[in-house]
Structures are given as C-alpha cells and as structure tokens.
N, C-alpha and C positions, 0 to 999 in steps of 0.2 A: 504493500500500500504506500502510495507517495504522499510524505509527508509535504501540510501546508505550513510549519510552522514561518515564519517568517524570515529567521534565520537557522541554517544550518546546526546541530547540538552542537561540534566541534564552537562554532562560530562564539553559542551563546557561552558555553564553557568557556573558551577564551576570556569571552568579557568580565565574567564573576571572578577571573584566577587576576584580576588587574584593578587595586586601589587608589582612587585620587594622591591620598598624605604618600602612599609608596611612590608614586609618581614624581610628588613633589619634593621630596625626599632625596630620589633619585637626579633630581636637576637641581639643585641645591649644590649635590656632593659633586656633582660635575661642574659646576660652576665656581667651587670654591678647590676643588682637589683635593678635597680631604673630608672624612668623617667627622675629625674632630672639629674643621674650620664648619663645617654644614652643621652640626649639632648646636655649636654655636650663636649659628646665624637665625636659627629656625628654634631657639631655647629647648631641646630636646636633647634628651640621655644619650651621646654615643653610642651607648649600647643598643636602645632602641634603634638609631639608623641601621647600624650594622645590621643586626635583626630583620628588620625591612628588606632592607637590599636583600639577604640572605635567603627572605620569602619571595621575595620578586623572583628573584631568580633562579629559584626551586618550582615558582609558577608558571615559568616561561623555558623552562630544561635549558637555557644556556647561561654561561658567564657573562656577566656585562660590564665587570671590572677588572683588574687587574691590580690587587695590593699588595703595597710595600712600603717599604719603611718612612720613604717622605710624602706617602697620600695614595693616590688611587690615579691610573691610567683606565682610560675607555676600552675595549675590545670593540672591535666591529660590529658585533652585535648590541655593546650599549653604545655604540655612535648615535646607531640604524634606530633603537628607541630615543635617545635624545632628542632625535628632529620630530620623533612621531610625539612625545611628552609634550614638546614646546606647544605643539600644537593645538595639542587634548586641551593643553590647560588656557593657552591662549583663546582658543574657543568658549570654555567656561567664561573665562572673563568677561567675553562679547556677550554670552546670554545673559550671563549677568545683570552687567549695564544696559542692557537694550530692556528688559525685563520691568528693572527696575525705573527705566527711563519712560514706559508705559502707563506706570501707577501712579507715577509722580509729576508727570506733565515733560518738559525739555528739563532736563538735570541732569548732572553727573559727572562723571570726572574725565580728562581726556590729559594721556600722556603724550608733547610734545619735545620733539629732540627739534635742536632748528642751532645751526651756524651762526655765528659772533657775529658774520655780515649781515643775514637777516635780520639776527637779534637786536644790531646797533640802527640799522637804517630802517626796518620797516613795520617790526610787530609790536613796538608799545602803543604806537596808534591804533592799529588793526586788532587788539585781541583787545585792547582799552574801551573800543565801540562793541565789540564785542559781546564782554560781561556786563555791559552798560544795558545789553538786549538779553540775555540771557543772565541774570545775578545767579541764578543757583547753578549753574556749571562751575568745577573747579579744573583751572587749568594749570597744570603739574610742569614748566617748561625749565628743560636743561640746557645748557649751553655745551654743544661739543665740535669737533671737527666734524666738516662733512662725510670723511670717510665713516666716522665712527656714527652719526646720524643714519645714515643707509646701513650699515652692522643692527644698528637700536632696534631698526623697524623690520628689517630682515628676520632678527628672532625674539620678537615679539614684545623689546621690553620699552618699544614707542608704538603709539596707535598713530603716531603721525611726523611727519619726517619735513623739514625745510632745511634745503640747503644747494648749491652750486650743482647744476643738473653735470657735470661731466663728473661726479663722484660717481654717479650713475654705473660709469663703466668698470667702477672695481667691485666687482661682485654682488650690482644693484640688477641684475639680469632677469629675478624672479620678482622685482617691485613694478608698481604702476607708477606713473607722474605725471604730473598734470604743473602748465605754468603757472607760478605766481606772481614775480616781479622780475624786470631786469635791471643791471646796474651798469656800470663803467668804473673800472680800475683806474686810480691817479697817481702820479708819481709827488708824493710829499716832501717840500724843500723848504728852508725859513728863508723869509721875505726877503733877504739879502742876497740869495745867491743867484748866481749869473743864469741858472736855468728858469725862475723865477717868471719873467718876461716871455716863455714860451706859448704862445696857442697850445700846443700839444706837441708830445717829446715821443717816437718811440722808446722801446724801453732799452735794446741795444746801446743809445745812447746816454746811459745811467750808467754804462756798466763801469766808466773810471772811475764814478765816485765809491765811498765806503755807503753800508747799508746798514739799514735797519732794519729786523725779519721780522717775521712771525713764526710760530711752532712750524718745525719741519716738515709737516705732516700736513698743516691746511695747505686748501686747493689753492689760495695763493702762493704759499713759497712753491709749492710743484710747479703751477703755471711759470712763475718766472725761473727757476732751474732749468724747466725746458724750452724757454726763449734764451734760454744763454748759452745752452749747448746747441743750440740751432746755429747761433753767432757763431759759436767755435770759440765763448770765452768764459771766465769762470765770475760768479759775482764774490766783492770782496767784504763778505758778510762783518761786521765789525759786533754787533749784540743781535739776540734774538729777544722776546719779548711777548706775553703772552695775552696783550689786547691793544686795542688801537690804539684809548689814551693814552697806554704809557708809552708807543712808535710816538705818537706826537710831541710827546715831552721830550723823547730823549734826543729827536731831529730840531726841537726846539732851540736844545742845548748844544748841538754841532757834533752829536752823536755821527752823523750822518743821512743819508736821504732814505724814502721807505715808500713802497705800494700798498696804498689801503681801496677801498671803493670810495667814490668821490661822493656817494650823499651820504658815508656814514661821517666824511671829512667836514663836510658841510653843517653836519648835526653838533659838532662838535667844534665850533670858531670860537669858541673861548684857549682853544689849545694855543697858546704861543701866539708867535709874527710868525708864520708859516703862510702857504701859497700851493694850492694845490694847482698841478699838470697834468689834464688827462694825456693819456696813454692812446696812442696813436693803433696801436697794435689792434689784428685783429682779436683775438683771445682776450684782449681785456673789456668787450662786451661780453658780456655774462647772465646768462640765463638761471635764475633761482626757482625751483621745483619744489612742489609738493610732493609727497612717496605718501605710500604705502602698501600695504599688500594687496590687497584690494579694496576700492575705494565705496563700490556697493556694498561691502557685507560689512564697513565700518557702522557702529553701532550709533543710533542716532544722533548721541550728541557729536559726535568727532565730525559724522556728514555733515550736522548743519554748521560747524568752524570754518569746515572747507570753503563750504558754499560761501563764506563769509568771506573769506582769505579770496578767494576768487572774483568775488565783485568789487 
C-alpha cells in the first residue's frame, strides 16, 4: 500500500533526530573555535555543549568536529551543516519578525551593516526620516568594510547590507543589489598646496606626494592600489587611519594628501583649511548598493527600509 504520508518516515525521523539549542550550539562552537569560548558566549556548562555536539552527532552517524587541544576544527561534514544551520536559524528569525510584525502593526528590528562612506554621506538623513515614519522599528547599524558588509549578509548576521557595489565581486555572487546612491572620490589637500587650484587631478598624478590611507582593506585603498599599479608606480603611504575625520586632521596638519568621497568631505568643512579635488578617474565614480539575500522574503520591516532607502 503507498503510503500518503506527506513526508517520507526516513524524512520525518530525520527531523525529530535535529534540535534548535543543538543547532545553535553547534554554530556558536564554530564561530568561536572552541567549546569552552561557545559555553561562554551562550552562559552554558561546557559540558552541556560537548554533550550536545556529542548527541548531534550520534543523531546524524557522522563526525562534524575535529578536537584538540587549542578548540575544535570542522570536518566536511560539519562544514556541509554549518551552511544548512545558518540557514534553519536565519529563517526562524525571518518568521519570527514577520510574525511578530503582523500582531503589532510595522515594528521591529532590522540589522544593518553599511560602509563608513555610506554611513558619513548618506544614512543619518535617510534612516532619521525614517524612524521619524516608523518610531517602533529598531535599527541595529554597524559600521564595517565593504568587504566585511557582503561577509555580514552572506551568512546571515545582517538583514541588510550598504556599501561600494564592486565589493560585490569578492564573494557577493549569491547576494541580490539593488542601487542606492552614487558618489565621487576626491583627492584631499590643505588650502595651500599647489594642487589646491585644480578643476580635477587624476589620481596618477598624486602619486609624488606622501599619503594619507584608510584601512587596507576598504574599497578605497584597493581602488587606488590598483590605479597605481596600472601606472607602474607604488603610493608613498606615510599613516593609515581608521575614519575620514581623522584623514582630514592629519592632511590638515601636513600629514600629507588623502582620497575620501567628496560629499562625505563636504559634510564635514569644519575639518581644517583643506580643498577638496575631484578625481578625474574613471573608478572614482562609484556606485553604492543595497544586498541582500533576497530582497522579497526580507521580513517586513527591512522591505519597507528599502523601499525607503530607494526613494
């Protein structure tokens, strides 16, 4: 007789041999490398996790750790559930809030990762109208690199992503984007100096002065690392620095010259006698994107940010 149940018995057995807290337990100890750092994190007994993992993995007939004396390595097989965990739970969350966002009219909370350049030129206005239309949403925003902004929302620990759409291409291949803003990159000099007077400078021609950076890693110092090797020349990085105002301060001071976006430069004219140069280059027009996983099955409140962000 063919059974109608709905799922296969193997199928439903599956499901009852697999707990939420083991789940989360289990991406806890992988997100920290260790038992005793995930016990920790989550105020639960060591022993209890071990435990856990030890039923999980009795539940599912394979290893999905590998432990030794300084934490715990993945097996292939806890890789292959790591990505399916993130999932399971990142899904709860969405029922969650959308659930909830049902009972209680538009509310809730929405995690945003978004870029320093975002964050200094464009979002204190646009989420400030925002909460102004919606007061009961709470918005959670962290400031990181782009690259690390498409990481956040890739596995799950942003519901929503702004930043430099060419971060896109390091490992942003399973995200959606949509535009939000463009900008233009400037070359920042103080008021005395001989480039000072230019319409617009490519950037090639910045490279005899000393510099002022940014973190290694944002899409700007990339961008210009690879306008300087295009030249065939090296920039003579003199400090790096880990936000606009203090590039402004320190080019104030004869630090040397620096590339910020020209309306976060703008936002900020209490910096010094400084004189912003746009950048003649094509690359320093710049396209700023919204990500996400997908932008339909974000959970109400986060759709209507967008939809915000976008008008």
């Amino acid at each position: 007789m063919t059974s109608t149940a709905p799922f296969p018995p193997s199928e439903r057995s599956f499901a009852r041999r697999i707990d939420l807290t083991s789940l989360q337990l289990f991406v806890a100890v992988c997100e920290t490398g260790s038992i005793g750092r995930a016990a920790e994190r989550e105020f639960i007994a060591a022993s209890a996790v071990s435990r856990r993992l030890s039923d999980l993995e009795a539940g599912l007939g394979t290893a999905l750790l590998y432990r030794h004396a300084r934490g715990v390595d993945l097996t292939p097989a806890g890789q292959s559930l790591l990505h399916h965990a993130r999932a399971v739970l990142f899904g709860l969350e969405q029922m969650q809030s959308e659930l909830s966002e049902y009972a209680d009219g538009v509310r809730g909370h929405v995690r945003v990762h978004a870029s320093i350049s975002a964050i200094v030129q464009f979002l204190p206005e646009d989420l400030g109208s925002f909460v102004r239309q919606y007061p009961s949403v709470k918005i959670d925003l962290q400031e990181q690199l782009s690259g690390d902004v498409v990481r956040a929302v890739r596995e799950g620990a942003a519901d929503l992503g702004i930043c430099n759409a060419s971060a896109l291409a390091l490992g942003g291949e399973a995200l959606q984007a949509r535009p939000y803003r463009t900008d233009r990159l400037a070359l920042i000099v103080p008021a005395a100096h001989a480039l000072s007077a230019l319409a617009a400078i490519k950037f090639e021609e910045s490279l005899d002065e000393d510099h002022v950076g940014l973190h290694a890693n944002s899409s700007i110092a990339l961008a210009m690392h690879q306008a300087a090797a295009r030249a065939g020349r090296a920039i003579r990085l003199r400090i790096r620095v880990t936000g606009l105002d203090a590039m402004c301060r320190m080019i104030d001071n004869g630090l040397g010259v620096g590339v910020m976006p020209l309306g976060a430069f703008e936002s900020m004219r209490g910096s010094g006698r400084l004189r912003a140069v746009p950048l003649a280059d094509d690359w320093a027009a710049r396209q700023i994107s919204l990500i996400a996983r997908d932008f339909d099955t974000l959970p109400l409140t986060a759709r209507s940010l967008v939809e915000h962000l976008r008008a």
